[in-house]
C-alpha positions as CSV (number, residue, x, y, z in Angstrom):
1,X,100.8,101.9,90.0
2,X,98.1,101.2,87.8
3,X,94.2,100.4,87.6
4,X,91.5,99.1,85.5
5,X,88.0,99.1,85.8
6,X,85.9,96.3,83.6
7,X,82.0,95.4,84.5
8,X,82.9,92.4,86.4
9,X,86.9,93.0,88.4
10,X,89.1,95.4,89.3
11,X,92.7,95.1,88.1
12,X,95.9,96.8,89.9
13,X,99.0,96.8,89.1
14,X,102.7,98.2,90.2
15,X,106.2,98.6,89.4
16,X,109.6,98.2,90.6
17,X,113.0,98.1,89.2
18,X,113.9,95.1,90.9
19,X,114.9,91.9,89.3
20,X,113.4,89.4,92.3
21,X,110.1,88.0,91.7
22,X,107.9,88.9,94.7
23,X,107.8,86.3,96.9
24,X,106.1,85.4,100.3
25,X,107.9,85.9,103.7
26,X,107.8,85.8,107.4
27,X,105.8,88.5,108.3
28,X,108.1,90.8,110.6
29,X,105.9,92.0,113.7
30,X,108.3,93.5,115.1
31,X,111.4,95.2,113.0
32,X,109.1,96.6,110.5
33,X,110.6,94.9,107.3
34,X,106.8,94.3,106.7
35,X,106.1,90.8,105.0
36,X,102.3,91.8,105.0
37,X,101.5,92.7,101.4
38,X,101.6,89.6,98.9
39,X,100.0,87.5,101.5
40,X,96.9,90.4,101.7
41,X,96.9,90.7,98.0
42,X,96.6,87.0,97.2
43,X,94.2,86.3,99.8
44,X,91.6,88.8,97.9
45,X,92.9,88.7,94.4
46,X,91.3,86.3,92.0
47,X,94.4,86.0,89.9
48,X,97.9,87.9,90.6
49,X,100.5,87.7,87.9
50,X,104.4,88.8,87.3
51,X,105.3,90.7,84.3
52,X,109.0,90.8,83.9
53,X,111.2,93.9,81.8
54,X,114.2,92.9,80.1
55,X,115.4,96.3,80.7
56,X,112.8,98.1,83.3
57,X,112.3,95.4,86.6
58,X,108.5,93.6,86.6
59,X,105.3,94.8,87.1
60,X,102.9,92.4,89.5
61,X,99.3,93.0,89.0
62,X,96.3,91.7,90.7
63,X,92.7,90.8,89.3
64,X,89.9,91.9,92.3
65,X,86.0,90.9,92.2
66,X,83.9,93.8,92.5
C-alpha cells in the first residue's frame, strides 16, 4: 500500500497479484466474504483508477479531497 500527500488530495494506492480487475459485488452480511470495500472507496474517492502489471498483478489507487 501506498500514499501521497499534495496541497489539495490524498492519493492511496494498493497491490495484489491478481489478474481480475476489482469489481463491485453483493455485499455479504452474513458469510463474511466482505463486498464492502470498492463501494466505500468510490463513494469518497474523487477518482479511483486500475493500473495493470504485465508480470506483477494491478495496483488500484484512489484520489481523496482533503
Amino acid at each position: 500500500m501506498g500514499t501521497d500527500c499534495a496541497p489539495r488530495h490524498h492519493r492511496g494506492a494498493v497491490h495484489d497479484a491478481g489478474r481480475h480487475a476489482p469489481r463491485i459485488r453483493t455485499v455479504d452480511l452474513n458469510g463474511g466474504t466482505g463486498g464492502f470495500g470498492r463501494p466505500m472507496v468510490n463513494g469518497l474517492a474523487r477518482a479511483t483508477a486500475v493500473t495493470r502489471h504485465a508480470s506483477d498483478g494491478k495496483a488500484a489507487s484512489a484520489r481523496l479531497a482533503r
